[in-house]
C-alpha angles and dihedrals in degrees: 000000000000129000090257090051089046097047096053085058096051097040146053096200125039108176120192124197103211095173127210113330130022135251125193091263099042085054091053093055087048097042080053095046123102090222142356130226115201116208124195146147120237096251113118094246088049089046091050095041091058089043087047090055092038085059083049103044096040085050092060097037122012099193098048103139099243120201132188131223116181101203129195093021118169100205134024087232098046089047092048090049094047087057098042097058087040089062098042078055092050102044096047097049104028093033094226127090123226122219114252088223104174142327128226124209133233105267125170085205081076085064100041078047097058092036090052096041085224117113108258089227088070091039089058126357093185106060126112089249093049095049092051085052102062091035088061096043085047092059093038090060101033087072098046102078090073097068132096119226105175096102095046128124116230114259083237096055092056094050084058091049094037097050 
């Protein structure tokens, strides 16, 4: 059994960064996957980037749940407005609407993080960033329960008939 196998016994989340762009591999752990969050920051070459995935992903499997996380955002409002006309845009050219899902906020604490290797929610689980981030995992989760999970594939198995 490999570690992915192994991971998808031991855990209820596995979460992949895949980063900007998609390799074969990368798309066969999203066409596995149950759902897709798409992460991206309101600049034009992120937006096109995560419009250019959604295409991608939509091609391969129309009915992939799509959700949509504006990162980096300065204001609630600017973040919200960036979202709002991505998904107009998504909806008129690739016909499915992606759920606006949460916004982070700009935080410097994300660059002291990385810098640090440590998760900015442990450096300071009071920033604004920090605070967006379990509010998105808490309404995440809090939905979860009503599904039924009883008739689903394991992640691992469509990777293998994916791959």
């Amino acid at each position: 059994m490999n570690n992915l196998a192994i991971f998808s016994l031991l855990f209820d989340f596995i979460i992949f960064d895949m980063g900007a762009g998609a390799s074969e591999d990368g798309m066969r752990f999203i066409m596995a996957a149950d759902e897709c969050f798409v992460v991206a920051t309101p600049e034009p070459t992120a937006i096109m980037d995560a419009y250019s995935m959604i295409k991608h992903i939509i091609k391969n499997k129309f009915d992939m749940p799509i959700y949509m996380i504006m990162n980096q955002v300065r204001t609630t409002r600017s973040g919200k407005q960036a979202c709002s006309e991505f998904k107009q845009v998504v909806h008129r050219f690739l016909g499915i609407e992606p759920v606006q899902f949460a916004l982070l906020p700009s935080d410097q604490l994300v660059h002291k993080a990385v810098m640090q290797q440590c998760p900015y929610t442990l450096l300071n689980e009071r920033a604004p960033v920090s605070k967006a981030m379990e509010k998105m995992a808490e309404a995440y989760l809090s939905r979860e329960f009503d599904r039924d999970t009883s008739q689903e594939v394991s992640f691992y198995r469509k990777t293998k008939k994916n791959g």
